[in-house]
C-alpha positions in Angstrom: 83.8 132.0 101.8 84.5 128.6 102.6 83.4 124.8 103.1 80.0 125.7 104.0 79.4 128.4 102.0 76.7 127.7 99.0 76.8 126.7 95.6 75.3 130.1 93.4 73.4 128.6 90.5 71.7 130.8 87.9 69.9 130.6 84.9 67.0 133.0 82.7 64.2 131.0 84.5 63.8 127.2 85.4 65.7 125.7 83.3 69.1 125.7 85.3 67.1 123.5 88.2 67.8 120.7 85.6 71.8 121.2 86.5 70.7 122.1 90.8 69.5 118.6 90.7 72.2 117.0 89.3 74.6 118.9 92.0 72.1 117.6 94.6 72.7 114.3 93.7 76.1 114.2 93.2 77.3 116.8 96.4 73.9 116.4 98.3 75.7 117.9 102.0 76.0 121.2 99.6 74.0 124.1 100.6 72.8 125.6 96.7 71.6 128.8 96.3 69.7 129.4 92.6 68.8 132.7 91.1 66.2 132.6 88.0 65.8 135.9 86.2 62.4 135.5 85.5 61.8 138.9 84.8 64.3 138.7 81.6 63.0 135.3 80.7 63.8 134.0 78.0 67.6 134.7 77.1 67.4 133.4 74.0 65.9 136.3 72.2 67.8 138.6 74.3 70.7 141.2 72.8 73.8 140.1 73.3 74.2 143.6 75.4 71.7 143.0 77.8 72.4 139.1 78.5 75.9 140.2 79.5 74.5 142.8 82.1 72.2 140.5 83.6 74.5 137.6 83.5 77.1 140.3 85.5 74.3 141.6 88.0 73.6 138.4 89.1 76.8 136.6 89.0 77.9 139.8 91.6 74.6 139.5 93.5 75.8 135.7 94.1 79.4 136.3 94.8 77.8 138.9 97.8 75.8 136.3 99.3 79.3 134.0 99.4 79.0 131.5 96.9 82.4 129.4 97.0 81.7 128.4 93.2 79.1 129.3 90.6 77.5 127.9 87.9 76.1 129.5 84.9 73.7 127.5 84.4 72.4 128.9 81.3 73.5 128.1 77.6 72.8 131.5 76.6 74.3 133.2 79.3 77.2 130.7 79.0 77.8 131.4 75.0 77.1 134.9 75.3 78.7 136.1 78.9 81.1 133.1 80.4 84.3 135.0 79.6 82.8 138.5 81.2 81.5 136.8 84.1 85.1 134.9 84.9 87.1 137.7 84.0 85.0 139.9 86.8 84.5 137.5 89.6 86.3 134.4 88.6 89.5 135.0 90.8 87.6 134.2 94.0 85.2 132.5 92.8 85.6 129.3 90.5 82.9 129.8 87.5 81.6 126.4 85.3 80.0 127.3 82.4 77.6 125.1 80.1 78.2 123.9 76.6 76.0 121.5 74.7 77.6 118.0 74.6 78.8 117.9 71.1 82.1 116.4 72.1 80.3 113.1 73.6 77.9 112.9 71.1 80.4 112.8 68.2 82.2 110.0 70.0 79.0 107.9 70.3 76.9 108.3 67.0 77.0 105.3 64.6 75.7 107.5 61.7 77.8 110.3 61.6 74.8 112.7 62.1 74.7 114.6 65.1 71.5 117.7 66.1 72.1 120.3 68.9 68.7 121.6 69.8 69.1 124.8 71.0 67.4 128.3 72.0 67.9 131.0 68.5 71.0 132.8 71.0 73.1 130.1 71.3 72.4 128.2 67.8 74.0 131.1 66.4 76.4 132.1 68.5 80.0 131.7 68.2 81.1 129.3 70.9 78.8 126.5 69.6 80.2 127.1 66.2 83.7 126.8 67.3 82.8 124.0 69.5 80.9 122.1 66.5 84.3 123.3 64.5 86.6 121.8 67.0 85.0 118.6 67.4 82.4 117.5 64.8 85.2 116.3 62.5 83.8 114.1 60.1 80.6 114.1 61.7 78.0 116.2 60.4 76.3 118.6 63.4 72.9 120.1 62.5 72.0 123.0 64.5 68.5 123.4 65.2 66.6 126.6 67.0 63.2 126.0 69.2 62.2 129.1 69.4 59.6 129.4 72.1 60.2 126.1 73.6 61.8 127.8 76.8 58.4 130.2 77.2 56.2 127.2 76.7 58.6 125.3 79.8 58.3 128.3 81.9 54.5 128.0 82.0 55.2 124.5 83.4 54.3 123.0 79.6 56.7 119.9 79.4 54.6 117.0 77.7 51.1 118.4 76.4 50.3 119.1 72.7 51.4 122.8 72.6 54.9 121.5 73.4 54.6 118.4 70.5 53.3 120.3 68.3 56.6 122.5 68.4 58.9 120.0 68.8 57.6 117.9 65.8 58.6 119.9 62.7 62.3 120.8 64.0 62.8 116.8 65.3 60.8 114.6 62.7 63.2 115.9 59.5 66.3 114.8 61.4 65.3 111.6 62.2 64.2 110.5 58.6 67.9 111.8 57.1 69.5 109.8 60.2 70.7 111.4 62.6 70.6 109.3 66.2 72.0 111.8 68.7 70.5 114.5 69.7 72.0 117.3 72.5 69.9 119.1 74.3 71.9 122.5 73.8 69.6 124.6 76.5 68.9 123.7 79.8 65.4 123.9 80.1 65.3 120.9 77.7 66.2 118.0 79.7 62.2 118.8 81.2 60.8 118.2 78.2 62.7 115.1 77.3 59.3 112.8 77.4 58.0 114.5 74.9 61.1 114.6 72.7 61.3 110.8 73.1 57.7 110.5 72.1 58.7 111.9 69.2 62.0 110.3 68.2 61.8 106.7 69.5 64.0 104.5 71.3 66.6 104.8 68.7 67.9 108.0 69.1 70.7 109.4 71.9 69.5 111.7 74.1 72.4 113.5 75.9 72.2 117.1 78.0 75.6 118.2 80.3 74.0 118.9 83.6 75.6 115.5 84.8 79.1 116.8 83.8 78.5 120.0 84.9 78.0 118.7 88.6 81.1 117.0 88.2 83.2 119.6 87.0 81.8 121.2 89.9 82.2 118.7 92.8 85.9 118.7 91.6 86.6 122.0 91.2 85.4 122.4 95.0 87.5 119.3 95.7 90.7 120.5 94.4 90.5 123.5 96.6 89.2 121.9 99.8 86.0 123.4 99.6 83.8 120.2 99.7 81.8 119.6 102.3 82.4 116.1 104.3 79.1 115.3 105.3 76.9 112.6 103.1 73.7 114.5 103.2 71.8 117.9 104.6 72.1 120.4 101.8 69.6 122.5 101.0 68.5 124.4 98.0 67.6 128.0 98.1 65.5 130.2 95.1 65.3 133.7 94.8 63.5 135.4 91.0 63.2 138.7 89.5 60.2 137.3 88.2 56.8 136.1 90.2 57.9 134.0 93.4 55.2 132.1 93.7 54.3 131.1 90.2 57.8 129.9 90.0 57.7 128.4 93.2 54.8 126.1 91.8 56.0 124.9 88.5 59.9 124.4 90.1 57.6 122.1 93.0 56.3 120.2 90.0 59.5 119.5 87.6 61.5 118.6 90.5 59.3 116.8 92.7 59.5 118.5 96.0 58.5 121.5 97.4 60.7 124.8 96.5 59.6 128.3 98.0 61.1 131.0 95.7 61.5 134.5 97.3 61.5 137.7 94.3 65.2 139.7 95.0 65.3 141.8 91.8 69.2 143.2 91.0 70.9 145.5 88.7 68.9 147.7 86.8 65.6 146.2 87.6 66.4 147.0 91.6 67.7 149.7 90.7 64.4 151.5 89.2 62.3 150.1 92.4 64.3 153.0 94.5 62.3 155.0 95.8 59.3 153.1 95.4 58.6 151.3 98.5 60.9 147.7 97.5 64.1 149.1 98.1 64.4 146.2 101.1 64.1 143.6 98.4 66.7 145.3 96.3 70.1 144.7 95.8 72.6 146.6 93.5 76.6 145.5 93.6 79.1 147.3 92.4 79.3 146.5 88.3 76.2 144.7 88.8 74.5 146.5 85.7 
């Protein structure tokens, strides 16, 4: 591990790209290497349980291909398995987590009404209940869960009807009792942010964290001497549990370039392809699953 080492990035499915292009904007010389777990796509409806393992697998699956820092770039994975994830790998390897932006949305409401829109997991989990606790003061903080608005991303859905027509119901209420910032408490969101507009006018704050999350990020690296000097060059590199190609088409789309995804299943998933012909394409680390 060292300067020129990559960046591991991983998320359920797409939605971390959201936070890979903030990192290639901000630290564009840095090589970053993203794993989606298509396969277990979506998080949000996941068990607790099986988040954690997944979140493990791949977090070790990175840390083998010699990521100098990782992000978990999954709300979900972040509420649910941050703490396992740092306490197994995080001695060599720096680990940012995401949160929803509650802190910077209290400071800059004028209302005093705040909405976190966020997958069923994390609306009810307990780190956004502590972080609404320790921050909200006398601001009120609705939490609000879109259920099915990460599958409906995934399919590369971002600003058609299907994706109004679910927004609608969970955004309209808030705006007519006032509130006029809204996070975006899952990062597959900031992809569907048209649509949300569309729906909530100019008035209303939209704020997501992938922007501090590449920060937090470029200075962890910096602190340790891990940057690397050059102005441009990076690269980004995809591998899926899921279909490679599919997701090769729709990440083309939402970021704007091309991205060739390559399927590397871990943890239990390579695990049961043993045997079976894929072994080549599978890779199992110790306390992966």
């Amino acid at each position: 591990m060292n300067g020129h080492s990559p960046i591991g990035v991983f998320d359920s499915g797409l939605g971390g790209l959201s936070v890979a292009r903030e990192l290639r904007a901000l630290v564009p010389a840095e090589d970053i290497l993203y794993y989606a777990d298509g396969a277990y796509c979506p998080y949000g409806v996941r068990p607790e349980g099986e988040i954690e393992r997944r979140s493990l697998a791949i977090a070790g699956w990175l840390v083998g291909r010699g990521a100098k820092a990782m992000v978990v770039a999954c709300n979900t994975a972040s509420s649910v398995a941050l703490d396992a994830v740092r306490e197994r790998f995080g001695a060599g390897c720096p680990i940012v987590g995401v949160e929803p932006a509650v802190r910077p949305a209290v400071a800059v409401t004028r209302t005093g009404r705040v909405a976190v829109l966020a997958t069923p997991r994390t609306a009810t989990g307990a780190r956004l209940a502590r972080l609404v606790a320790h921050h909200a003061g006398a601001v009120r903080v609705t939490t609000v869960a879109a259920p099915g608005l990460v599958d409906l991303i995934e399919t590369g859905e971002t600003d058609g009807e299907a994706v109004r027509a679910l927004l609608a119901p969970l955004l309209l209420p808030l705006v007519a009792v006032g509130v006029d910032t809204l996070v975006l408490g899952c990062t597959h969101y900031p992809f569907v942010a048209k649509a949300i507009r569309s729906l909530i006018g100019p008035g209303v704050a939209i704020m997501d964290s992938g922007a501090a999350v590449a920060r937090r990020t470029r200075d962890v690296l910096a602190i340790q001497g891990r940057l690397r000097p050059a102005m441009g060059g990076g690269g980004l590199s995809v591998v899926t549990s899921g279909d490679a190609d599919r997701f090769g088409r729709i990440a083309s789309r939402l970021l704007g370039m091309p991205v060739a995804a390559r399927h590397v299943p871990v943890g239990d998933e390579a695990e049961s392809l043993r045997g079976v012909g894929r072994a080549d394409d599978a890779v199992v680390l110790a306390g992966g699953a």
